[in-house]
N, C-alpha and C positions, 0 to 999 in steps of 0.2 A: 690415114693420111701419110702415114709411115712406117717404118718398121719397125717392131721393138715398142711401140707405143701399147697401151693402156685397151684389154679389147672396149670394145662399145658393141650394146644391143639396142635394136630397137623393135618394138615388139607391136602389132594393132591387138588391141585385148577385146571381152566379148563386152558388149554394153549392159556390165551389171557394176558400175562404179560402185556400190557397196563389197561385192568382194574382190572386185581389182585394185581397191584403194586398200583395203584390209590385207592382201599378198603383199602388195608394195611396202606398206607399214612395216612388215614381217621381214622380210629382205632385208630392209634399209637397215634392220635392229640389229640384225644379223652378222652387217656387211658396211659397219661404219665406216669404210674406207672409200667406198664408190659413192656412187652421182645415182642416185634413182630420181627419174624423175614421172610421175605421172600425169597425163594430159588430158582435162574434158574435152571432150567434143565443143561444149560452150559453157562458158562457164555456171549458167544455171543448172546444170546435169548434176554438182556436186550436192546438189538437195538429197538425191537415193545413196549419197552415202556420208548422209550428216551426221549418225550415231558412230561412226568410224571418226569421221572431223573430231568430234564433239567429247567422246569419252577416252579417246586413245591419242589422236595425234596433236593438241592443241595439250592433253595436261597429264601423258604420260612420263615424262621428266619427273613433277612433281609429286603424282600420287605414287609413283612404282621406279624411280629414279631411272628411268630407261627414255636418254635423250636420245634422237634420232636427227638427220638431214634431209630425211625425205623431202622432195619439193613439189609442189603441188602447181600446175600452169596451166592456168583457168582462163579462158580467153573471154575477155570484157568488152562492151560497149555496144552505142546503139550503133547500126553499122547496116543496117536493113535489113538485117535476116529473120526478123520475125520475133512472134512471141518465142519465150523461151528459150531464146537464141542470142541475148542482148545482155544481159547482166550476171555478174559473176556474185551479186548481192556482197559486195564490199562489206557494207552494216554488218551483215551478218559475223563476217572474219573478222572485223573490230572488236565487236562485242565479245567476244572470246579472247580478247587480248587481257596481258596483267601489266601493262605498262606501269610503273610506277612512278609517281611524279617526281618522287623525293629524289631520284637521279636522273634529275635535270643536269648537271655538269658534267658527272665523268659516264661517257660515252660505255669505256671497257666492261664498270659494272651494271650498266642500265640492258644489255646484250645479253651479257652471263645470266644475269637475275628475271630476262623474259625470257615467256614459254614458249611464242615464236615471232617472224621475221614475216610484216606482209609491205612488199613493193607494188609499184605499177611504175616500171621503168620506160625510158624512152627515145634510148640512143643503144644500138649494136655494142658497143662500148662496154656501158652500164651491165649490161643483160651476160656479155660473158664474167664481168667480175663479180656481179650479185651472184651465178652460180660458182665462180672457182673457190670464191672464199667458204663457199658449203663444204669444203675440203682440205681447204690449207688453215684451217682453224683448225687450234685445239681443243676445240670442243663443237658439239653438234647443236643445230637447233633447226626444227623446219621452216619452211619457205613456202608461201603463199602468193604467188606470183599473180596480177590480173594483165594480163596480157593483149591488149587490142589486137585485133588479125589487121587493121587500116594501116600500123606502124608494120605491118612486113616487109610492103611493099612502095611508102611512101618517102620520096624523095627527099624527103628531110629527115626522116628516121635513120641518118648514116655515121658512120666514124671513121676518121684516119685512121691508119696506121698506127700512127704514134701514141694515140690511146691507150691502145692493147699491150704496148710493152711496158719491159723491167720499169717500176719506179713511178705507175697509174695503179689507179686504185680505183673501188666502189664509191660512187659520189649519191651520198645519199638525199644531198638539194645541190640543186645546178642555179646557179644564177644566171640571168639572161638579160644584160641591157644590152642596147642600142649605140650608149658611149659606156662601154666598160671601164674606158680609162676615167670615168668622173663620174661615178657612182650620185656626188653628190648635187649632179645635175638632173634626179629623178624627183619625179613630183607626184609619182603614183606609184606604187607596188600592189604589185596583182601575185596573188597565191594561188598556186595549182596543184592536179595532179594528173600525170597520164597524157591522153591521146587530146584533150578538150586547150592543153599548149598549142599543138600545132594552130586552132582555131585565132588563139588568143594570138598569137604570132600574126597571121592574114590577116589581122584587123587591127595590128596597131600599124605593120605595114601598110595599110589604106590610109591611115592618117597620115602618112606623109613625113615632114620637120615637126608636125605636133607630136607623133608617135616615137621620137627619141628621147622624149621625158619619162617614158613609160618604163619598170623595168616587171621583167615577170620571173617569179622565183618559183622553180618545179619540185615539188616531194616528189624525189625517185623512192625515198622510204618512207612509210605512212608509219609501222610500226616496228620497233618501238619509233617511235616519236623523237626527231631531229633538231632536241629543245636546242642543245647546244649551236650546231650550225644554224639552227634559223635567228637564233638571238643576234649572233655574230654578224650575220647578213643584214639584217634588220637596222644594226647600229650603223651602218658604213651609209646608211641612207639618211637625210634631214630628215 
């Protein structure tokens, strides 16, 4: 984009995700100053390199103190493309999670003390800051991205400007009413996550003056777990 700047690669690798994601791992461990990231085809491809997920990048920090940033962006959702083409098995990357409850308040050490970081963002916005912070942190931890291919090109998956500069940040729940300014004119709260907002948005828009009691609140972060912001959101509501 400019001169002087930072090189950037982008690489098509051969379709053995067990040792493309195992190089990648190796890299990143290497080279904790860079952005690697690596991309399935769709995110159910990441099954042929589960024993890579599974013994190295989800709980090498803890058994071998060797944290990384690697990010992993795995394209989710039912979208028509078929079997095998459709789910990036979220469950699966949950269940590998060490969330722990007992840092429900302080955000800093619930971060520090997990083994990694799985989003499914959904604004242009969000998507550059969830990866810049992979590197303006003092410390490493992977990223497990679900990524709809439907939000690449849909008209509401957009952001200003103003977003992306000095003084914005990774917003890990987005709040979304109707009368933002009177939160406590909501009679419904809807929880989500991902691409299945937009849905939710088209339908309460069909309701009409019913549909601005409605407010829908988005996990752009699933894990760790958004005890904190979603409590705080939750109170601003009757």
């Amino acid at each position: 984009l400019e001169h002087g700047q930072a090189s950037f690669m982008a690489c098509n690798s051969s379709l053995s995700e067990y040792g493309v994601l195992g190089f990648e791992l190796g890299y990143a461990l290497e080279n904790p100053s860079s952005l690697i990231l690596w991309e399935a085809q769709f995110g159910d491809f990441a099954n042929t390199a589960q024993c890579v997920i599974d013994q190295f990048v989800c709980a090498a920090e803890s058994k071998w103190n060797m944290p990384s940033a690697l990010v992993m962006l795995l394209p989710h959702g039912m979208e028509g493309s078929g079997p095998e083409h459709s789910s990036a098995r979220l469950e699966r990357f949950l269940q590998l999670c060490d969330d722990d409850e007992r840092e429900m308040v302080n955000w800093d050490a619930q971060i520090r003390t997990a083994n990694w970081q799985i989003v499914n963002v959904t604004t242009p916005a969000n998507f550059f800051h969830v990866l810049r912070r992979q590197v303006v942190r003092p410390f490493r931890k992977p990223l497990v991205v679900m990524s709809p291919k439907q939000l690449l090109r849909h008209k509401l998956a957009r952001s200003p400007l103003a977003d992306f500069l000095p003084g914005t940040r990774f917003k890990r729940l987005i709040v979304d009413t109707p009368t933002i300014d009177i939160p406590a004119d909501a009679t419904r709260v809807l929880l989500c996550s991902g691409r299945i907002w937009i849905d939710l948005l088209a339908a309460r828009e069909a309701l009409g003056e019913a549909g601005r009691s409605i407010a829908i609140l988005r996990l752009e972060q699933i894990a760790p777990f958004p005890y904190d912001l979603l409590a705080s959101a939750l109170e601003s509501f009757p």
